[in-house]
ZADREN-17043 format. One line per field, with one value per residue (C-alpha): residue in three letters; x, y, z. Coordinates in pm, 1 decimal, padded with zeros to 6 digits, m for minus. Example, Ala and Ser with C-alpha at 12.3 -4.5 7.8 and 13.67 -1.06 7.14 Angstrom:
residuo: [ALA,SER]
xx: [01230.0,01367.0]
yy: [m00450.0,m00106.0]
zz: [00780.0,00714.0]
END
This chain:
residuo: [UNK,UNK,UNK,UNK,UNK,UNK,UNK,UNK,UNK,UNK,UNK,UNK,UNK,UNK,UNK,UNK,UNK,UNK,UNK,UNK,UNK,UNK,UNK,UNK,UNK,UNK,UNK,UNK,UNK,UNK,UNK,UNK,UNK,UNK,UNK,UNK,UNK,UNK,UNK,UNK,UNK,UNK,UNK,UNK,UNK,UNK,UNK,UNK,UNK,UNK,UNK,UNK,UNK,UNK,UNK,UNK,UNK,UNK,UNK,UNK,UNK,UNK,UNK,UNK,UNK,UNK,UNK,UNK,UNK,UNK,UNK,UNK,UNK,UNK,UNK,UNK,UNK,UNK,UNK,UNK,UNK,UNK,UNK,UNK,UNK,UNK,UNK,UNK,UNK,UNK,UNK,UNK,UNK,UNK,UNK,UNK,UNK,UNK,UNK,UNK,UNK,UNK,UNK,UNK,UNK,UNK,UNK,UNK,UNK,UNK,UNK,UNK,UNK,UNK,UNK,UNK,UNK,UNK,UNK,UNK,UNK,UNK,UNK,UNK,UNK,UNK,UNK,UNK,UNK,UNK,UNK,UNK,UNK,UNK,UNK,UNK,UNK,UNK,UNK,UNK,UNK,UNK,UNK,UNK,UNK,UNK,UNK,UNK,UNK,UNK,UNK,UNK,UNK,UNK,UNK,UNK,UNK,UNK,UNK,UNK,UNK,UNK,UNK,UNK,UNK,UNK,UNK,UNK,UNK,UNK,UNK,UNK,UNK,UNK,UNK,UNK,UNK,UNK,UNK,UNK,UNK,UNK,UNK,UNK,UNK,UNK,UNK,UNK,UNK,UNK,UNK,UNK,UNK,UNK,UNK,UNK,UNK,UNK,UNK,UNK,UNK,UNK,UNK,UNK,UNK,UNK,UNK,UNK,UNK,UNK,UNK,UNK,UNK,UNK,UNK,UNK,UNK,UNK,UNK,UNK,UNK,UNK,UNK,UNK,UNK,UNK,UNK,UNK,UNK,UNK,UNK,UNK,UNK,UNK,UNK,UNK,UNK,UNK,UNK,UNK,UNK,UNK,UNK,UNK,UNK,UNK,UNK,UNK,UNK,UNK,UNK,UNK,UNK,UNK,UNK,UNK,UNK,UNK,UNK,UNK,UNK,UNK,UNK,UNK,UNK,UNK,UNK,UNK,UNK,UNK,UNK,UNK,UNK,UNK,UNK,UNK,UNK,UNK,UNK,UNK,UNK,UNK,UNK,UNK,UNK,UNK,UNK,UNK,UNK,UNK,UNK,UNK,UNK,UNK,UNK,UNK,UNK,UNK,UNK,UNK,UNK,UNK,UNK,UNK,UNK,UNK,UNK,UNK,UNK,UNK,UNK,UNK,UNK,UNK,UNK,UNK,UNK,UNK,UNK,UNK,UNK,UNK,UNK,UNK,UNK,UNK,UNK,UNK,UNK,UNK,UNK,UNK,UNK,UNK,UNK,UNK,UNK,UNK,UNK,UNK,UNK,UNK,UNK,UNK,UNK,UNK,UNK,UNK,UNK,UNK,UNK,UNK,UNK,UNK,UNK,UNK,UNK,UNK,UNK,UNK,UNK,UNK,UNK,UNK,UNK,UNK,UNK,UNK,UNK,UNK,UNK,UNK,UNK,UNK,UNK,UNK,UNK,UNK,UNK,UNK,UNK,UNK,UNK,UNK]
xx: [m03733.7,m03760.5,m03497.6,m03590.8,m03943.9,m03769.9,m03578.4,m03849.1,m04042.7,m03756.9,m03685.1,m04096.7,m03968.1,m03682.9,m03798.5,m04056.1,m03830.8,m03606.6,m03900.1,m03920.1,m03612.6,m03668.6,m03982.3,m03756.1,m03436.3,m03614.8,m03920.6,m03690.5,m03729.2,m04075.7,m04131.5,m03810.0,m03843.3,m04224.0,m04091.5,m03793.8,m04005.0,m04299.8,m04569.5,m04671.7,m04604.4,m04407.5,m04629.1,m04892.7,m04615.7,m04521.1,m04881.4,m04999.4,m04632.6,m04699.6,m05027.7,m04932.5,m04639.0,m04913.8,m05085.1,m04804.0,m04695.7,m04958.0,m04909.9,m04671.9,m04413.5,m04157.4,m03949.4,m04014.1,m03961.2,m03622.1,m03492.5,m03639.0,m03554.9,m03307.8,m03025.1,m02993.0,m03084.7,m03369.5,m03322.6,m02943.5,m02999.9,m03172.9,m03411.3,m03056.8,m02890.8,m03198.7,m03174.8,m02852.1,m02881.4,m03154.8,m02938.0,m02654.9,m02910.7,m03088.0,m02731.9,m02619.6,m02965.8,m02914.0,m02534.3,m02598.0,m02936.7,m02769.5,m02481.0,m02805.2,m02608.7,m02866.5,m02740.9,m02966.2,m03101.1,m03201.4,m02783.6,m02806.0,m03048.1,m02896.8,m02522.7,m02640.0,m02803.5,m02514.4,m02296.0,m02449.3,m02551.7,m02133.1,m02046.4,m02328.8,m02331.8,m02004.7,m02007.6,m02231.9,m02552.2,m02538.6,m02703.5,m02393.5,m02608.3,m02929.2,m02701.3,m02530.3,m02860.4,m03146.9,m02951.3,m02581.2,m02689.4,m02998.2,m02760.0,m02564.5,m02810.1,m03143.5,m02947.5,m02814.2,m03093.5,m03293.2,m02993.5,m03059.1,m03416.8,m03372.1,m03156.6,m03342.2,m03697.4,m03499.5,m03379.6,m03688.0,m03858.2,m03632.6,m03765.4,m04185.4,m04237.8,m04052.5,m04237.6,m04567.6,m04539.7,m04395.8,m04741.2,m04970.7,m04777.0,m05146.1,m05074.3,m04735.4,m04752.2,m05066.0,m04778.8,m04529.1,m04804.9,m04875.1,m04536.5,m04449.9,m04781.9,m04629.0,m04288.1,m04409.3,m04625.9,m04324.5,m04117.5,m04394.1,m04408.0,m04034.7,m03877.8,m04176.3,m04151.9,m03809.4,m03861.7,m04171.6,m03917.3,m03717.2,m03976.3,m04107.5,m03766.6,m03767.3,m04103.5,m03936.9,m03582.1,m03821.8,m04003.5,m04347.3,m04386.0,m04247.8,m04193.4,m04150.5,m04457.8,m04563.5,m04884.2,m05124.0,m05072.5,m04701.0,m04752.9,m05005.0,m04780.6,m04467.0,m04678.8,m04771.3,m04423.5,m04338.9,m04617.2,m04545.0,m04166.8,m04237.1,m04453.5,m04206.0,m03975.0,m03588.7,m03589.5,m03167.2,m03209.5,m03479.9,m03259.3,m02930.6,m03153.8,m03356.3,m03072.0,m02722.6,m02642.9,m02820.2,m03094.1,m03433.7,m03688.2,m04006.8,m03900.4,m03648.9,m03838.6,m04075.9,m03804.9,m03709.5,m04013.1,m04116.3,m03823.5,m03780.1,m04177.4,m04093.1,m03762.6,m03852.6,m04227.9,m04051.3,m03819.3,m04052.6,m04289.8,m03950.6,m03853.3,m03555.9,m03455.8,m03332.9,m03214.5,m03469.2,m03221.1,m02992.3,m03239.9,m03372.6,m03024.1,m02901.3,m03217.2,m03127.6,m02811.9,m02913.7,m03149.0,m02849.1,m02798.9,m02965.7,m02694.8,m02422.2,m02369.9,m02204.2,m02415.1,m02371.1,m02233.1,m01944.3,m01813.9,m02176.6,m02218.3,m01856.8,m01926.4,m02263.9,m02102.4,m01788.3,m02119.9,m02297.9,m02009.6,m01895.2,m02286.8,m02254.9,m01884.2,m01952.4,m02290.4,m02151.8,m01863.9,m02096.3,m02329.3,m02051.6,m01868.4,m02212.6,m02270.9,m01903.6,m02037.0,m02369.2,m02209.5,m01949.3,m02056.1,m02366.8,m02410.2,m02764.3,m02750.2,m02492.1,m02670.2,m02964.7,m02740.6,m02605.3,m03003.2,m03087.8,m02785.2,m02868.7,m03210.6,m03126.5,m02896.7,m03128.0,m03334.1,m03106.9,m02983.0,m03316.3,m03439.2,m03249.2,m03251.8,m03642.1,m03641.2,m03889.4,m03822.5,m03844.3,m03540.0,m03337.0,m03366.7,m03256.6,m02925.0,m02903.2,m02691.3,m02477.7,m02443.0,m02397.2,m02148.3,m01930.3,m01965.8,m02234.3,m02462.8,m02468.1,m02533.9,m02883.8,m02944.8,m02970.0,m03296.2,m03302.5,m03514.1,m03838.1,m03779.2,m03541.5]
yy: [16648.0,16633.2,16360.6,16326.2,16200.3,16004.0,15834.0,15771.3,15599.6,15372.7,15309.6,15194.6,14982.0,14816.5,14768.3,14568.6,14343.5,14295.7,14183.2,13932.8,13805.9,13785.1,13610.4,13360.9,13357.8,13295.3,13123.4,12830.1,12942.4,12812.8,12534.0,12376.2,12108.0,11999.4,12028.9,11763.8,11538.1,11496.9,11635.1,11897.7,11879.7,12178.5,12417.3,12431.9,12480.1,12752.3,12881.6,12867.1,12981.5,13325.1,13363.6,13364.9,13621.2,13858.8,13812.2,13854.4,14162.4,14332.5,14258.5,14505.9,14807.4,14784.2,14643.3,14915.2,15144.0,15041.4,14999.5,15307.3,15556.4,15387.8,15257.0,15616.1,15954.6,15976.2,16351.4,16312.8,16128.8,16154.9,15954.2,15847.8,15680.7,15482.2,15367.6,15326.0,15080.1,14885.3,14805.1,14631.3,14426.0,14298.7,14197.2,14036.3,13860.9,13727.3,13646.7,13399.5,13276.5,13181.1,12932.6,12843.6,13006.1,13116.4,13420.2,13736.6,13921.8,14170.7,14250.9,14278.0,14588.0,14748.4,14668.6,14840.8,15130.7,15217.4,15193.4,15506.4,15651.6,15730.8,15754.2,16062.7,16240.1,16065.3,15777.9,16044.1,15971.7,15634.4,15549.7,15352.7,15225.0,15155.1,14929.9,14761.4,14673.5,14621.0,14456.1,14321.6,14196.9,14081.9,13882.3,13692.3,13616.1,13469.1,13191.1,13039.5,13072.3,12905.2,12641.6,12577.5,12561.0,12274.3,12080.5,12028.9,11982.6,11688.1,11526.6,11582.0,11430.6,11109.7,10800.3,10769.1,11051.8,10989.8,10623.7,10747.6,11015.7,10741.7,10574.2,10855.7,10986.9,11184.3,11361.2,11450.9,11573.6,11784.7,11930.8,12016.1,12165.5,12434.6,12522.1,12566.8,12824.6,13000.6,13030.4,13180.4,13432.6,13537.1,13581.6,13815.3,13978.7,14055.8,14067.3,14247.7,14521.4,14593.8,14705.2,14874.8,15074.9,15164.6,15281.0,15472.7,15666.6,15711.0,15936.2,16101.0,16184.6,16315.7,16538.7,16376.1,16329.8,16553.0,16253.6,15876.1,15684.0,15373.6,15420.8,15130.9,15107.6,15053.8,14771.8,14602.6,14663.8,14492.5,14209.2,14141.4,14078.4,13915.4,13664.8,13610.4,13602.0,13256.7,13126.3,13105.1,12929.8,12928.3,12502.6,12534.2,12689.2,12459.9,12170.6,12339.6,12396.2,12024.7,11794.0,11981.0,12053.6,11777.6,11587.7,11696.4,11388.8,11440.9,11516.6,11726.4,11913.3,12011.3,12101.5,12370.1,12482.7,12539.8,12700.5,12958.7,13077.1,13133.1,13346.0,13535.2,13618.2,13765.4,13956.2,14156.3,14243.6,14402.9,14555.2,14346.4,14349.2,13980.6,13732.8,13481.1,13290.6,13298.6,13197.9,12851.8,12756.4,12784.9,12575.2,12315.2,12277.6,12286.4,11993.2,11762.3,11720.9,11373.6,11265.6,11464.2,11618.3,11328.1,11345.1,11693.1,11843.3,12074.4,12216.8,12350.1,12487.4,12699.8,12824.8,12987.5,13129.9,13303.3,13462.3,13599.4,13717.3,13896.0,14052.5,14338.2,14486.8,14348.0,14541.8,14856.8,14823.3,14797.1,15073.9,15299.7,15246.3,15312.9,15608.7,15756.2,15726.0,15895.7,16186.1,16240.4,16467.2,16317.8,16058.8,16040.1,15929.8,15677.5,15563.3,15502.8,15316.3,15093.0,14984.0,14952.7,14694.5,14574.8,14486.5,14313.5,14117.2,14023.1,13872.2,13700.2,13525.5,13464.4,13266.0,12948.3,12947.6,12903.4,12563.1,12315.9,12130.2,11816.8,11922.2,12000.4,11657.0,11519.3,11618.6,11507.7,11149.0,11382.7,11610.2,11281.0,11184.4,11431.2,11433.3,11774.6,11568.2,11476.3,11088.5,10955.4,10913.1,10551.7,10392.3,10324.7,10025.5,10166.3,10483.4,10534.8]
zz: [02427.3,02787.5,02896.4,03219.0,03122.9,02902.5,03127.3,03339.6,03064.9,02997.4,03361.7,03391.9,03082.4,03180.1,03544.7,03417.7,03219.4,03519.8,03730.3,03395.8,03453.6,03846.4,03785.9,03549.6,03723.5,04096.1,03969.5,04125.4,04436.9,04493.0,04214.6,04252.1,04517.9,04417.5,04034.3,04119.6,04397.6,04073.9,04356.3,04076.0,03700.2,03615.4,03423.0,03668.4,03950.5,03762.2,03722.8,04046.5,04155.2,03903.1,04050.8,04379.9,04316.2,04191.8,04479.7,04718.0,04567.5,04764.1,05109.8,05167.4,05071.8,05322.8,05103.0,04852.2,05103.3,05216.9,04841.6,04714.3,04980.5,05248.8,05070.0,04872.8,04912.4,04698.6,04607.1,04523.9,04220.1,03878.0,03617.3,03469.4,03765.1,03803.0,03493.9,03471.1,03780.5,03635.9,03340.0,03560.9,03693.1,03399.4,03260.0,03582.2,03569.2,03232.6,03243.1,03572.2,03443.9,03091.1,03350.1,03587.6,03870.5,04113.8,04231.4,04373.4,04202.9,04489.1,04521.2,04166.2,04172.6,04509.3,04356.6,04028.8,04159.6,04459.6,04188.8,03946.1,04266.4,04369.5,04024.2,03980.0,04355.6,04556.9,04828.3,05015.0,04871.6,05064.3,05338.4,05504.4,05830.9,05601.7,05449.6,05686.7,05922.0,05607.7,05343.0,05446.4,05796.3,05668.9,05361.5,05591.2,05822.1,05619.0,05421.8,05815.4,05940.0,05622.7,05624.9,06008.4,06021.0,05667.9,05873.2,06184.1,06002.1,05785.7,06105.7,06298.1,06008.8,05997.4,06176.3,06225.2,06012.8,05706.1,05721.2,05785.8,05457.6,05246.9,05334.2,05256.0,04928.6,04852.7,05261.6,05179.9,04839.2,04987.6,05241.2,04989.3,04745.2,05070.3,05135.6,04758.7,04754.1,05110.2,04889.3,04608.2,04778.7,05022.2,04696.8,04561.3,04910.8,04890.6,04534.5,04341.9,04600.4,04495.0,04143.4,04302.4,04501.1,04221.7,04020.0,04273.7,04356.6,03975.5,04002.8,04301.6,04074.0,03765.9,04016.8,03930.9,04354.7,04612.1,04870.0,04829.8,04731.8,04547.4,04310.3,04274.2,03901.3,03992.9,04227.2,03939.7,03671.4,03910.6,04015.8,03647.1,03477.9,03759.4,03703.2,03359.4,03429.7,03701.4,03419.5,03178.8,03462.2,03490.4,03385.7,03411.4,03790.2,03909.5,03795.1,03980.8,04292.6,04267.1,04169.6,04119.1,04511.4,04696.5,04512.5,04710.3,04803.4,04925.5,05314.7,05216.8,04965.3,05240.6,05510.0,05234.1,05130.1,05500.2,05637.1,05271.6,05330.6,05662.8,05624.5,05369.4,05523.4,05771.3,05652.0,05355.0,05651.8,05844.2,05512.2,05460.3,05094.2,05133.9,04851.7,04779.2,04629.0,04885.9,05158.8,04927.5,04867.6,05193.6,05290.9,05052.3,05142.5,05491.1,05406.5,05330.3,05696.7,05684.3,05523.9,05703.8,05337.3,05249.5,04908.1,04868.2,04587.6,04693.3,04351.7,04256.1,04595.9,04572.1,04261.9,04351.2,04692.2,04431.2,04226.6,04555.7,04677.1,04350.3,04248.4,04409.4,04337.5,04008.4,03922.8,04095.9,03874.8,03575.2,03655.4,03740.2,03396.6,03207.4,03436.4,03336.2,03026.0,03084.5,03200.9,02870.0,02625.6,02427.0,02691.5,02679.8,02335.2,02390.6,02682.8,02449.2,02209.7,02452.6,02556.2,02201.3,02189.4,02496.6,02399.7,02069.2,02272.1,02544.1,02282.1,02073.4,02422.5,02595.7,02300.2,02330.2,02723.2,02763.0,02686.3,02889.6,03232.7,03036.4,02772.8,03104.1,03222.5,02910.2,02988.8,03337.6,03191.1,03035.7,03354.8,03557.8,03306.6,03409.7,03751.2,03803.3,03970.5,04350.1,04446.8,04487.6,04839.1,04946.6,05059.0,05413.4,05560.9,05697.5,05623.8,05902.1]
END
């Protein structure tokens, strides 16, 4: 048997289930703040949210382009590594998803697949400047500026503006229903393209195409489990994003959506492989300026900064141990074994976590209990 073709069937496989899980784990991203402010009941947030990631799947392949062939060199590696790479990723995805951290996935993928890439060819098969000016420049750069555009829509919102959309509830929930739909087609813009990317260097590695390139069927397929994966809806992220770092109102709910679409428009159409996450957290945590983050929760914020920080070391290190293993005598087979397991264990985890928005917010006495929950903000007079 031909294990190259093999390994490109499985990698087609299990790059769909990660954009599953990315449609799950990020499906946050765009239906968290109307989810929490009540301007959308949550499964048709998360429909129109997994439509519009279908839709914004097509608009463009730089970020397919910079994942598949400028982060490694796409004839160093094999079917394998990619696979090997994917793995990481889809275990990273489900270990922070099953904790609600909302951590990237998009450093999950690159972390995964730099890591097999060493382990099979040596640090040269990296392209060290692709790196540093498309994804760690980009990293450090998107949340601020989603943070700093939050803040100053909040404050710029305080005063005349916040009373006149407390008047016209039907105007503002109208608002917040746009940006949400902006969100989720940005996401679909920039994290379907990724798997696209890896796919498509896949095809490349099995010698099915001579040169980088991204088939239509590959950019339908992508789009697809992505849909379905912001259907089902990550319930324990949107509540971590809504209510467990500052609790979103309406206002700020729409200073987040606003300034996420906008950031992460921008970068899939420069080809910046940019956390989605990391861009709508920093934006609601940015949107706490109102209250000179006096309500926001600190303790939930460090712990998701310790899991970006560690995604990347952390998936290289777990793609290079099941690349080691790859490469032993009979390593395909183990390799196999390990996704067999792998599988049986993604299901018998996955089943408990996809539990409704409504089951989530039957904990939240519990979670305020014990202190996981930041204050309510305090009504001002006139809106002021």
């Amino acid at each position: 048997m031909d294990t190259a073709l093999v390994d490109v069937v499985l990698i087609i496989v299990v790059g769909l289930v990660f954009d599953f899980t990315n449609g799950f784990h990020d499906s946050a991203n765009a239906i968290a703040a109307p989810v929490v402010t009540k301007a959308v009941p949550p499964r048709v947030a998360a429909l129109g949210a997994a439509i519009l990631n279908v839709i914004g799947a097509f608009a463009s392949l730089e970020v397919a382009k910079t994942v598949g062939s400028g982060i490694v060199d796409s004839g160093a590696v094999t079917p394998a590594t990619v696979l090997v790479g994917l793995v990481a990723a889809v275990a990273w995805n489900m270990g922070s998803w099953r904790f609600g951290l909302p951590t990237s996935s998009s450093f999950a993928l690159i972390g995964g697949l730099m890591g097999a890439a060493v382990v099979q060819s040596g640090f040269g098969v990296l392209n060290g400047q692709n790196f540093v000016d498309k994804v760690l420049i980009p990293a450090f750069s998107s949340p601020a500026i989603g943070f700093a555009i939050a803040a100053l829509l909040v404050l710029a919102m305080v005063g005349p503006v916040t009373r006149w959309m407390t008047r016209r509830r039907q105007a503002s929930r109208g608002i917040m229903i746009v940006t949400s739909m902006f969100v989720a087609y940005s996401h679909g813009a920039n994290d379907a393209q990724k798997t696209m990317g890896i796919i498509g260097l896949a095809l490349v590695a099995g010698g099915f195409y001579a040169e980088f390139t991204v088939p239509v069927w590959v950019i339908l397929l992508c789009a697809l489990a992505m849909g379905i994966g912001t259907y089902v809806g990550g319930w324990r992220i949107v509540e971590t994003l809504g209510k467990k770092i500052v609790r979103l109102d309406m206002q700020s709910g729409i200073a987040v959506q606003a300034s996420t679409a906008g950031v992460l428009y921008s970068t899939a159409m420069l080809g910046f492989p940019v956390s989605t996450t990391q861009v709508v957290t920093g934006a609601v945590l940015g949107s706490g300026s109102r209250d000179r983050w006096r309500l926001t929760n600190w303790g939930v914020m460090g712990r998701i900064v310790v899991a970006w920080v560690v995604t990347i070391p952390a998936t290289m290190l777990v793609a290079a141990a099941l690349e080691a293993l790859n490469r032993a005598p009979g390593g395909d087979i183990m390799l196999y074994i390990v996704l067999a397991i792998g599988a049986v264990a993604f299901v018998i985890v996955a089943r408990p976590l996809f539990v409704s928005y409504e089951e989530e917010e039957a904990v939240e006495p519990e979670l305020e209990a014990r202190g996981e929950l930041p204050r309510e903000a305090p009504v001002r007079p006139g809106g002021a």
